[in-house]
Each structure stands twice: as structure tokens, then as C-alpha cells.
ZADRENSE-319006 format. One record per residue (C-alpha): residue number from 1; residue in three letters; chain; x, y, z. Coordinates in pm, 1 decimal, padded with zeros to 6 digits. Each point is the difference from the previous one (the first is absolute). Last residue first. Layout:
% residues N
{pt NUM; ALA; A; {X; Y; Z}},
...
This chain:
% residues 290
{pt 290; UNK; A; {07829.8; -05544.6; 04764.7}},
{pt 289; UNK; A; {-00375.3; 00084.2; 00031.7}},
{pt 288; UNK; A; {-00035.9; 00369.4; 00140.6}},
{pt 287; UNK; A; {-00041.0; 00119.9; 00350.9}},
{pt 286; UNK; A; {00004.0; 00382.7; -00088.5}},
{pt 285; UNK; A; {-00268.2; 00109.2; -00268.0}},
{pt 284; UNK; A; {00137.0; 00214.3; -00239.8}},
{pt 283; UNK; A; {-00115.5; 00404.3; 00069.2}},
{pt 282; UNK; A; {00046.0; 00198.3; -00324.5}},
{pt 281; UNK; A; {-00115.7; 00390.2; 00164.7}},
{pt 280; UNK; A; {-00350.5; 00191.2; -00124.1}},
{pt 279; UNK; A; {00069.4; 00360.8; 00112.8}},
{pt 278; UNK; A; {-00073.0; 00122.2; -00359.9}},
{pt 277; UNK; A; {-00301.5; -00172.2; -00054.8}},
{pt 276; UNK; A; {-00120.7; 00079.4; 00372.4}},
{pt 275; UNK; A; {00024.0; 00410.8; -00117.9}},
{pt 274; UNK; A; {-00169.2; -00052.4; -00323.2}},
{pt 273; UNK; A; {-00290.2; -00127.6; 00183.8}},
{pt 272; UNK; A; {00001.2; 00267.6; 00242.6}},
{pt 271; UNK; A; {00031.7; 00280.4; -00256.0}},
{pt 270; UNK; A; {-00335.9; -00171.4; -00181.2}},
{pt 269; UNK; A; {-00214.6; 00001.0; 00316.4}},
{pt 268; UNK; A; {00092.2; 00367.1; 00021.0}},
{pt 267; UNK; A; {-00123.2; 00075.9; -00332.7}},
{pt 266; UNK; A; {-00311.7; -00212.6; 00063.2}},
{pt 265; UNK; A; {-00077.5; 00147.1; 00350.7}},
{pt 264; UNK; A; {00035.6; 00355.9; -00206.8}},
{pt 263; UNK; A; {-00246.3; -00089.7; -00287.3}},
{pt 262; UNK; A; {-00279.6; -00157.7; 00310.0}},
{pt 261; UNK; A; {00027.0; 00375.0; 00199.7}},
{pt 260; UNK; A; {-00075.6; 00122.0; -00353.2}},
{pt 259; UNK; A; {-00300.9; -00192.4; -00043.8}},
{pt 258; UNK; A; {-00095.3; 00067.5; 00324.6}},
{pt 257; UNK; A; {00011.0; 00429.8; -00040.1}},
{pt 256; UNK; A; {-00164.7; -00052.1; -00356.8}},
{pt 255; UNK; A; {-00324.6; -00223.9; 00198.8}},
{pt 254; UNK; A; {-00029.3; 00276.9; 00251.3}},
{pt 253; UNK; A; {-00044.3; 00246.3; -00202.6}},
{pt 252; UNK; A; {-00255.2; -00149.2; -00212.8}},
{pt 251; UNK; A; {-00158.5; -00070.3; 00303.4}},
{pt 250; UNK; A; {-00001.5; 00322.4; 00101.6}},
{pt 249; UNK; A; {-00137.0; 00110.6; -00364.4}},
{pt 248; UNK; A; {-00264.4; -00221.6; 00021.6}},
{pt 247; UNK; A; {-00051.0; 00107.6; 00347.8}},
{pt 246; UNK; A; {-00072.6; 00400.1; -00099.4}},
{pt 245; UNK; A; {-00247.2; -00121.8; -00310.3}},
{pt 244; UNK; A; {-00251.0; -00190.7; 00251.1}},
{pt 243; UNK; A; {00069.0; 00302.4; 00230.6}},
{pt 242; UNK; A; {-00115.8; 00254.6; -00304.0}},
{pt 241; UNK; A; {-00302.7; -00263.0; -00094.1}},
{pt 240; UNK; A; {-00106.7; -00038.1; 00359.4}},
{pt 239; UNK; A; {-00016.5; 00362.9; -00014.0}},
{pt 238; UNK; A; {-00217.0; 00030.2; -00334.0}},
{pt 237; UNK; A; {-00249.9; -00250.5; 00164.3}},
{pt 236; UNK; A; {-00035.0; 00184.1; 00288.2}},
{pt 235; UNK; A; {-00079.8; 00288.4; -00217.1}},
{pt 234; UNK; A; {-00211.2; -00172.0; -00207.5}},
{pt 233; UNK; A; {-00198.3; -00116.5; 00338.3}},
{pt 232; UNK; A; {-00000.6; 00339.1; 00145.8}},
{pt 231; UNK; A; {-00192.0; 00143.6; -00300.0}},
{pt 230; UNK; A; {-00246.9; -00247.2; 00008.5}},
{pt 229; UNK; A; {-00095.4; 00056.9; 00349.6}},
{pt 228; UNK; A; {-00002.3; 00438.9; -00104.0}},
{pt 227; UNK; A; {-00236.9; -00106.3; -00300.5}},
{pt 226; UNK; A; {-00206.6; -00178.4; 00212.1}},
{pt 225; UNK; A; {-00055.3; 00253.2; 00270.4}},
{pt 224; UNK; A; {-00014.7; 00249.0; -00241.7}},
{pt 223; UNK; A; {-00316.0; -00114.8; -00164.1}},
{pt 222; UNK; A; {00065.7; -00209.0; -00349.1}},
{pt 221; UNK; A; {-00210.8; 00110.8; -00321.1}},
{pt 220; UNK; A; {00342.7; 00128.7; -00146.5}},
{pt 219; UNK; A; {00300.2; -00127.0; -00016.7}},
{pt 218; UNK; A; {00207.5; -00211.2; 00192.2}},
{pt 217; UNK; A; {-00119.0; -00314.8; -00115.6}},
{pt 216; UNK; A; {00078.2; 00054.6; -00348.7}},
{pt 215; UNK; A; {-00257.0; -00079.1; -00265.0}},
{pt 214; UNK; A; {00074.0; -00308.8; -00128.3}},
{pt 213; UNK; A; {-00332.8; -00148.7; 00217.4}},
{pt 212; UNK; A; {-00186.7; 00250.7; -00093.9}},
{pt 211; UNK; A; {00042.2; -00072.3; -00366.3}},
{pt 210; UNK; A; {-00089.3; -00381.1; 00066.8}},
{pt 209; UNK; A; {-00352.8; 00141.4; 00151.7}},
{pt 208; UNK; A; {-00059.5; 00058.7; 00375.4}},
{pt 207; UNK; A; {-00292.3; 00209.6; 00104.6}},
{pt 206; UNK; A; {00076.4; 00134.2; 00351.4}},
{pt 205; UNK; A; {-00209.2; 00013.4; 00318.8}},
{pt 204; UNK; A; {00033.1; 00181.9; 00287.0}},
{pt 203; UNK; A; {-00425.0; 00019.5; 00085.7}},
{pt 202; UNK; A; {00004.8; 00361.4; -00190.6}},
{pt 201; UNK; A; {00175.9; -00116.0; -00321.2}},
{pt 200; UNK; A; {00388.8; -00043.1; -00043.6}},
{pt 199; UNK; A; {00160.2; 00179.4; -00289.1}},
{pt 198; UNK; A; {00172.8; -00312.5; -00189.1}},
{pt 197; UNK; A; {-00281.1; 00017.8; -00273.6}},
{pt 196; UNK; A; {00050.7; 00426.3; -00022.3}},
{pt 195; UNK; A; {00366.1; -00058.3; -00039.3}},
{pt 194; UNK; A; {-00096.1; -00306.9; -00278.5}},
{pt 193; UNK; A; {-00221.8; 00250.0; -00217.3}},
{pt 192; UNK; A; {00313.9; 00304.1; 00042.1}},
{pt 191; UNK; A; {00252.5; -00280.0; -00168.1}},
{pt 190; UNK; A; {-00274.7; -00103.9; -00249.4}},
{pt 189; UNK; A; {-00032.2; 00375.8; -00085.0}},
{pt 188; UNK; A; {00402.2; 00051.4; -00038.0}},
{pt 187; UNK; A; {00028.2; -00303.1; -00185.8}},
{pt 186; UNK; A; {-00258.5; 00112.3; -00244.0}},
{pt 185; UNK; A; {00163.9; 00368.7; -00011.3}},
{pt 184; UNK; A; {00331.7; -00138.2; -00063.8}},
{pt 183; UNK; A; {-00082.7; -00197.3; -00286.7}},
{pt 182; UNK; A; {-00186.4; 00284.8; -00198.7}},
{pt 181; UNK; A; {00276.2; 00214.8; 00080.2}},
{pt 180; UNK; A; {00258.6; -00221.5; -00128.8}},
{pt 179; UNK; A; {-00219.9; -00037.0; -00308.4}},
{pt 178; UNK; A; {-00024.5; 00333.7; -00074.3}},
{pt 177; UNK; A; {00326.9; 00058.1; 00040.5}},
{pt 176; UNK; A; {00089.1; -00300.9; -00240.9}},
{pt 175; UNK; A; {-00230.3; 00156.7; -00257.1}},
{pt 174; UNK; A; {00141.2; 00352.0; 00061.1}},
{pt 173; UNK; A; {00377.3; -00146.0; -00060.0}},
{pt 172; UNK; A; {-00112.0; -00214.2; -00328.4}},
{pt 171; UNK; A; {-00143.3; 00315.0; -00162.9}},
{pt 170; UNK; A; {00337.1; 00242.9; 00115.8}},
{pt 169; UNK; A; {00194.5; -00294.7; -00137.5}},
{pt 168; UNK; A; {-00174.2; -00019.3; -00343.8}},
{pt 167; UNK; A; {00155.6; 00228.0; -00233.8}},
{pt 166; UNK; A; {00299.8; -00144.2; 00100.8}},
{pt 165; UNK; A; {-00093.7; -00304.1; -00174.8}},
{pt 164; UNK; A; {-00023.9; -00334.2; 00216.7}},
{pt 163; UNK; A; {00142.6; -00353.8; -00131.4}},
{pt 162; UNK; A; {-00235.7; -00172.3; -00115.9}},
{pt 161; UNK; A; {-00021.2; 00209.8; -00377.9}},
{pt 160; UNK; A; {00367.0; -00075.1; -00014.6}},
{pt 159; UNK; A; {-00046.0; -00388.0; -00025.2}},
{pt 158; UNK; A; {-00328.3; 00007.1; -00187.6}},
{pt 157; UNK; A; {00182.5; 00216.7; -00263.8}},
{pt 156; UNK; A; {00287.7; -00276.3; 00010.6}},
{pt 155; UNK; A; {-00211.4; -00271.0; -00053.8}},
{pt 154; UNK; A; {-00115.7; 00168.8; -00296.7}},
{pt 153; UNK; A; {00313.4; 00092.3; -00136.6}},
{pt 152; UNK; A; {00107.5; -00329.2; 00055.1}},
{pt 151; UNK; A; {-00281.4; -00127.0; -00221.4}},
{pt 150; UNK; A; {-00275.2; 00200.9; -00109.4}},
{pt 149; UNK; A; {-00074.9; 00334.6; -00009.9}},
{pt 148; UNK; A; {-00295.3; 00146.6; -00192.3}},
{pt 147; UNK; A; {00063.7; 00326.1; -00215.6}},
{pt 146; UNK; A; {-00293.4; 00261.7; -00077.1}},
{pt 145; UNK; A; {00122.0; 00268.6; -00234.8}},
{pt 144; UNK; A; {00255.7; -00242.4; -00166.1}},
{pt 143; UNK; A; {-00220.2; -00309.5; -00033.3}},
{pt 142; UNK; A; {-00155.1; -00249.8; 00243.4}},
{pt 141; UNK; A; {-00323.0; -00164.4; -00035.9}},
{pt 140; UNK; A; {-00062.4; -00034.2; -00374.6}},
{pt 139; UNK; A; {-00299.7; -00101.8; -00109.3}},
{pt 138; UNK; A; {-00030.7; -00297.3; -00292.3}},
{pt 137; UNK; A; {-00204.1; 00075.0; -00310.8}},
{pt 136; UNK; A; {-00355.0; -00128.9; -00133.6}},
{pt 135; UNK; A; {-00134.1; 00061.6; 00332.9}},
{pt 134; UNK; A; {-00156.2; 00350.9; -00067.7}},
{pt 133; UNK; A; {-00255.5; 00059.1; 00250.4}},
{pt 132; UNK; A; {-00365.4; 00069.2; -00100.3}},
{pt 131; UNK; A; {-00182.9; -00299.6; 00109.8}},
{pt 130; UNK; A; {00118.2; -00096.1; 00303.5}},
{pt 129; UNK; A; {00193.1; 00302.9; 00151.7}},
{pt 128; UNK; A; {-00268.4; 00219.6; -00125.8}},
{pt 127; UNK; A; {-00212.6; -00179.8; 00217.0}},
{pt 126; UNK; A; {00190.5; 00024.0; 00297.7}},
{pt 125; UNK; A; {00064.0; 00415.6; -00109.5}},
{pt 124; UNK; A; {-00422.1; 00009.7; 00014.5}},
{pt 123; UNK; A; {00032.0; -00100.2; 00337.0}},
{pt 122; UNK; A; {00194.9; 00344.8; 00148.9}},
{pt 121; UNK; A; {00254.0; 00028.9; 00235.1}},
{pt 120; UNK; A; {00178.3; -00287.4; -00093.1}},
{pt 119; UNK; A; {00125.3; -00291.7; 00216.9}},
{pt 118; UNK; A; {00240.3; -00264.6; -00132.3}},
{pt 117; UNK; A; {00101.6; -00261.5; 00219.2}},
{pt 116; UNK; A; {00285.0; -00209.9; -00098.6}},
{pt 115; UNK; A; {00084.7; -00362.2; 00067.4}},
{pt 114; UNK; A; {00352.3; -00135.5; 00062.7}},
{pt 113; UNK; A; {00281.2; -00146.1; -00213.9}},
{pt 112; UNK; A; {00367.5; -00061.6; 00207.3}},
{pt 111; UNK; A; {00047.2; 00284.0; 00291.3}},
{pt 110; UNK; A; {-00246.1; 00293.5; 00164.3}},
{pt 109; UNK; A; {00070.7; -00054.2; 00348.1}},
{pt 108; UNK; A; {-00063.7; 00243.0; 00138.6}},
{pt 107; UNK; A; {00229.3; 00222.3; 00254.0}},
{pt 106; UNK; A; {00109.4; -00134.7; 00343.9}},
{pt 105; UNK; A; {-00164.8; 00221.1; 00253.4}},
{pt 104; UNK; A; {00164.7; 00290.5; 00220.0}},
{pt 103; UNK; A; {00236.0; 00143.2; -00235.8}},
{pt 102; UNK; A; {-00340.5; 00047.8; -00247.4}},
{pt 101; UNK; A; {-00154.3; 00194.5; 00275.3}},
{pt 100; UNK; A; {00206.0; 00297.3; -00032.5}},
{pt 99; UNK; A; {-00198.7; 00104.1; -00334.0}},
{pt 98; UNK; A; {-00070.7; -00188.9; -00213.2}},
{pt 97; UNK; A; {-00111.2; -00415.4; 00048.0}},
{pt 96; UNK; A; {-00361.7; 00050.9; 00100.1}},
{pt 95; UNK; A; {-00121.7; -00329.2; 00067.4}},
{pt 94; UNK; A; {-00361.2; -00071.3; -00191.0}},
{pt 93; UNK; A; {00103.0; -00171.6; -00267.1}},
{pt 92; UNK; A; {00241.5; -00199.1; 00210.8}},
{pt 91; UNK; A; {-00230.9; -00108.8; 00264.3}},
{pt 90; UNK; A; {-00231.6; -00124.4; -00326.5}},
{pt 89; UNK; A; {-00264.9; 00214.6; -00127.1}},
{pt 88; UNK; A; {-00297.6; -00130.7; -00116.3}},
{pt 87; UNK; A; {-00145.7; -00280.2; -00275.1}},
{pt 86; UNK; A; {00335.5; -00177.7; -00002.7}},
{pt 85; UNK; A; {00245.6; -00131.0; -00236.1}},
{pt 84; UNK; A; {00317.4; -00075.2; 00124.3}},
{pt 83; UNK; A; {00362.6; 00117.0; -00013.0}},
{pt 82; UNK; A; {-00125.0; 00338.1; -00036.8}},
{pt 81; UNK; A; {-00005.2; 00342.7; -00233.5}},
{pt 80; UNK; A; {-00275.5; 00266.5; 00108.3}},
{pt 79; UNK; A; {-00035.5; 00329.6; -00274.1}},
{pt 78; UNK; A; {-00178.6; 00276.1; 00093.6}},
{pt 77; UNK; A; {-00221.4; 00312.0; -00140.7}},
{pt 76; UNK; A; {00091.5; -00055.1; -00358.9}},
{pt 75; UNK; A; {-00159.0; 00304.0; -00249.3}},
{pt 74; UNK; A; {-00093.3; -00195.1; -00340.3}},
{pt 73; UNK; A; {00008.6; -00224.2; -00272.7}},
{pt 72; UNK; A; {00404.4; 00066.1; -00094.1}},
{pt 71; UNK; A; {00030.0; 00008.8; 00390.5}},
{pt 70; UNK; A; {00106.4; -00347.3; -00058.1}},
{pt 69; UNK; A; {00341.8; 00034.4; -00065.9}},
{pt 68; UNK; A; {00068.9; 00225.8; 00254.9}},
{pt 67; UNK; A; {-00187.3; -00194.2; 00289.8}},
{pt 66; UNK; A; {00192.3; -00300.9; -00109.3}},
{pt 65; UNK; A; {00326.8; 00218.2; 00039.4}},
{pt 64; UNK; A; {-00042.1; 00133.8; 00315.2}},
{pt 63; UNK; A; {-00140.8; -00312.4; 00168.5}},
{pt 62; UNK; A; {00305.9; -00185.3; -00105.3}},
{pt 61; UNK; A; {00056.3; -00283.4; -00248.0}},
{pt 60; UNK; A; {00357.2; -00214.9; -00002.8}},
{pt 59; UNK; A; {-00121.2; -00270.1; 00201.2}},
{pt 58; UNK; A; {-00238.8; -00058.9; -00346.5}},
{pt 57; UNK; A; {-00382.2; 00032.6; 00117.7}},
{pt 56; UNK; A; {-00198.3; -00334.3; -00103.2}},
{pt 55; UNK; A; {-00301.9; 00111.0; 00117.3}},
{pt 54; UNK; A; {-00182.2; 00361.4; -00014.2}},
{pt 53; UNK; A; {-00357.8; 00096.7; 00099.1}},
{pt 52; UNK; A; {-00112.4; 00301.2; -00076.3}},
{pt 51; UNK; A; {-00208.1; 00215.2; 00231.9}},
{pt 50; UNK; A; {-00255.9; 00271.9; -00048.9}},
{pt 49; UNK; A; {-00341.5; -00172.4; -00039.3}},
{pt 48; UNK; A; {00047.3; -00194.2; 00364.1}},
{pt 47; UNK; A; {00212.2; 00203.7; 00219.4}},
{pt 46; UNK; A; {00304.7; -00081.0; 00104.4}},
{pt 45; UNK; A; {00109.3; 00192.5; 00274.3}},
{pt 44; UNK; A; {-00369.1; 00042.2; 00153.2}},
{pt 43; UNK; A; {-00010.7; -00377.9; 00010.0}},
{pt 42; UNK; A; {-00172.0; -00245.3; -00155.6}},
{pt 41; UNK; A; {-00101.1; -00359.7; 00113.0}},
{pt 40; UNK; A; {-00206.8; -00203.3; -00334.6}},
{pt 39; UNK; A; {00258.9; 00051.5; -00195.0}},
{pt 38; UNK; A; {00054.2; 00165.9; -00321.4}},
{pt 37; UNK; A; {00340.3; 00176.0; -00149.9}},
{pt 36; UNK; A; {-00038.6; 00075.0; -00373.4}},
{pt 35; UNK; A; {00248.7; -00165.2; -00179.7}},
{pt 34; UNK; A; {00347.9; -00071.5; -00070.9}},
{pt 33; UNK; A; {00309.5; -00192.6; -00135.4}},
{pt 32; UNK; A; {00322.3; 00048.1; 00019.4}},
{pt 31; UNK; A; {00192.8; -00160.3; -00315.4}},
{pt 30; UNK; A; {00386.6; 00106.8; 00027.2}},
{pt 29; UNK; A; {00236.9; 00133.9; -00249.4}},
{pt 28; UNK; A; {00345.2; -00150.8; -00212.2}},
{pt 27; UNK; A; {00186.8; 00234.5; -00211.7}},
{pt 26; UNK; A; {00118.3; 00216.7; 00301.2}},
{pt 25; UNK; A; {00219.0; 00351.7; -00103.1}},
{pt 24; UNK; A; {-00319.2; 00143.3; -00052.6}},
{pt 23; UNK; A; {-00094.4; -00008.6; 00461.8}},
{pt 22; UNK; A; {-00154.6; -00317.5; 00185.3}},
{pt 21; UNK; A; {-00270.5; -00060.4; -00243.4}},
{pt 20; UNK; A; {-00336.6; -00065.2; 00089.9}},
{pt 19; UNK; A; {-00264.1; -00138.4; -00232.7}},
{pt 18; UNK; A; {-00338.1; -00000.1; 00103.8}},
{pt 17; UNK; A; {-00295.6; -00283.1; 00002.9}},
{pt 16; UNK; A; {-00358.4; 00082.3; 00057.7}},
{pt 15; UNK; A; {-00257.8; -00161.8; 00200.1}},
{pt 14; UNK; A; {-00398.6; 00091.6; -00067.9}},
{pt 13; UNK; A; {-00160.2; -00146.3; 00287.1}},
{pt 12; UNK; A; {-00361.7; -00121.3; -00141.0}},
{pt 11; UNK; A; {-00273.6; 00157.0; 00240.5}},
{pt 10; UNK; A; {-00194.0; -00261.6; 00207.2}},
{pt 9; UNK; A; {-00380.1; 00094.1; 00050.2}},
{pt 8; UNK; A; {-00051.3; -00140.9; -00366.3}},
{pt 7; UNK; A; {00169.9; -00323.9; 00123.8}},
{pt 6; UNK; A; {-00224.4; -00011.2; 00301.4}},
{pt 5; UNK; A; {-00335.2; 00033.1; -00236.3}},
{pt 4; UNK; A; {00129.1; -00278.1; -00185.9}},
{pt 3; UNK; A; {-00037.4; -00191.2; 00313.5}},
{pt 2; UNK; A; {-00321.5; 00031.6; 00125.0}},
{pt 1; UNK; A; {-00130.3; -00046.3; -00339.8}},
């Protein structure tokens, strides 16, 4: 008993098939089936009474022209297309690609087969769509008033729409603004936070944090007496720099004026040489063996 009363509870899904042709020039069409959507986790996108489920979606289909064809039953509020099924929205379903944020975010992926979410406004146009809806013929998708692009030319249209429109720049320059501004008022209040930290309290003491400790240590938050002793050490430092710099070049100097002092004691070695070649006499020795 127990369980016969569960199978009355559970409503037969009624599942339909479709055919879907690509455009009348195309002999061959696609099945895509679908039903009622039902699961047990609904969302307000897809709302239970409303929604078709599609499977089997050709890579070809897009949301404008599945919600054309089946607007034949009724008004279409939205129409979801994924790589998966799910019960709610997905990051990509609920992404908004117009607008300037679509150079900001790689689009969808909407490629190969793919479910399809159907949502109407009303529920009686679900049950029109099962029981009333002429299946007998295939449904075009694309024709003359309402071309799809595949292809190159589609590749190409996704090309061109990333790069931005001029329509667009003034958009895409207010959002960056808005952004800059946004940035530089958070760094400007954690700036102003890690002053007040490195203000020192009434017993001397200062809070140190690792942004205090990049802050420089000439700035302030540092009585004059400190400030003026740190001061005198950079510029003691900058002077031994400046002599540091003056004897490099003296001994730069220095090295050029031996070098050349070493080029002339060569030359003159050489003259001297020459000099005992050509004075060089044939002396035989003089108590020879007779």
C-alpha cells in the first residue's frame, strides 16, 4: 500500500522529442528533446511550472532562436543554454557579458551540444508545449529575417565584438575612473590608519605593524630631535658618497697617467734595442788553433 501510494504522489514526466533544422538549405535535422524541468532545489530563475527542460542542443542553437521557436505556446521570459545541467545558475549564467564588462571576463562557453533552459512567463504555455505543440515538422533556427553565423564568420563576429566599439570608450573610461578612485581611496585610508598606529601614545610608545615599518623614517610621528639625528646621518652618508665618487675618479686618473708612463718606457726600450743591433761588430777570437 505504502508504496503504490508513492507512485501516485510521483507525476509521469511527459518528454517530447523536436526536430531542429539548421536553416531549408539542410536536409538532415537534429532530435532535442524536452520536458518539464523538476528538481527537488529550485531557483527563482527557473522556476518550477514555467521551465522547459532541453537536452541534446545542436552547437549551432542560440538562446534567440530557441526562444523564437518556442514562443509558438507563449510569451518567453528567459532562455539559459550550458555545458551542464544544473538546478541553478552557473557562474556563467549569472555573469553579465554586455556591456563593458564582457572585455573584462572571457565570454561563455557555449560550444559542442549543451542543455537549454526554457522559462515562460506563464505555466499554461509549458503545457501547451507538451500537448499542443506541433512536432510533426522540423523548426528552423536560422532563416533570412533571423540569420545564425557559423563558421569563420562566426569566429570572426566574436573576434570584432572583443575588440572595443567606439560607442563604448566613454563607458569603459568612467568604469576605469571609478575604479581608480575606488583604489586610491582604500590606500589612502590604510595609509592615514598606519600614521595614526606610528603616532606615539602618552608613555612614548609606538604601535609597529609591517606598514609602519615601510613607512619612511623621516616622516611623520618622529619629534624633531629625531628627525634632525636622522637627517644628519643621510647627509653624512650622501658626502661619503660624493668623496667615495671623487677618489674613484683620482684613481682612475692615476692609473691612465702610469699606463702611459709604462707605453713610453716601452718605446724607448725598443730604440735601445735597435740601437745595440746595429752597433753589434764581428769580433774572432785572437789566439786561434794553427
Amino acid at each position: 500500500m505504502e508504496s503504490d501510494s508513492g507512485e501516485e504522489q510521483n507525476e509521469a514526466i511527459v518528454t517530447k522529442i523536436m526536430k531542429l533544422k539548421y536553416d531549408l538549405t539542410y536536409d538532415a535535422f537534429r532530435e532535442v528533446t524536452f520536458q518539464e524541468h523538476k528538481t527537488e532545489k529550485p531557483c527563482p530563475e527557473k522556476p518550477l511550472k514555467r521551465t522547459l527542460f532541453l537536452s541534446k542542443v545542436p552547437p549551432w542553437a542560440n538562446e534567440s532562436g530557441l526562444q523564437r521557436i518556442f514562443e509558438c505556446n507563449g510569451p518567453v521570459q528567459k532562455v539559459f543554454l550550458a555545458k551542464k545541467a544544473s538546478s541553478g545558475l552557473t557562474d556563467e549564467d549569472s555573469r553579465d557579458y554586455s556591456g563593458v564588462d564582457r572585455f573584462l571576463f572571457p565570454t561563455k562557453d557555449t560550444s559542442g551540444f549543451k542543455f537549454a533552459y526554457v522559462v515562460y512567463e506563464r505555466p499554461s504555455s509549458v503545457t501547451k508545449a507538451l500537448h499542443t505543440m506541433d512536432l510533426s515538422h522540423p523548426y528552423i533556427l536560422s532563416d533570412e529575417e533571423n540569420p545564425i553565423v557559423t563558421g569563420i564568420k562566426k569566429w570572426k563576429r566574436e573576434y570584432n565584438q572583443s575588440i572595443i566599439p567606439e560607442s563604448e570608450f566613454d563607458n569603459l573610461k568612467t568604469s576605469i575612473e571609478e575604479f581608480v578612485h575606488a583604489t586610491d581611496t582604500k590606500r589612502q585610508e590604510r595609509d592615514d590608519k598606519a600614521e595614526e598606529e606610528a603616532e606615539p601614545n602618552d608613555d612614548g610608545w609606538v604601535t609597529v605593524s609591517k606598514k609602519s615599518r615601510k613607512k619612511s623614517t623621516l616622516g611623520a610621528g618622529k619629534s624633531e630631535k629625531v628627525r634632525a639625528r636622522m637627517q644628519a646621518r643621510a647627509s653624512k652618508r650622501q658626502k661619503n658618497k660624493e668623496l667615495r665618487n671623487f677618489y674613484k675618479h683620482a684613481s682612475k686618473e692615476n692609473k691612465l697617467v702610469k699606463l702611459q708612463e709604462l707605453r713610453d718606457k716601452f718605446e724607448a726600450d725598443k730604440e735601445k734595442q735597435k740601437k745595440l743591433i746595429a752597433d753589434r761588430k764581428f769580433r774572432p777570437a785572437q789566439n786561434c788553433v794553427k
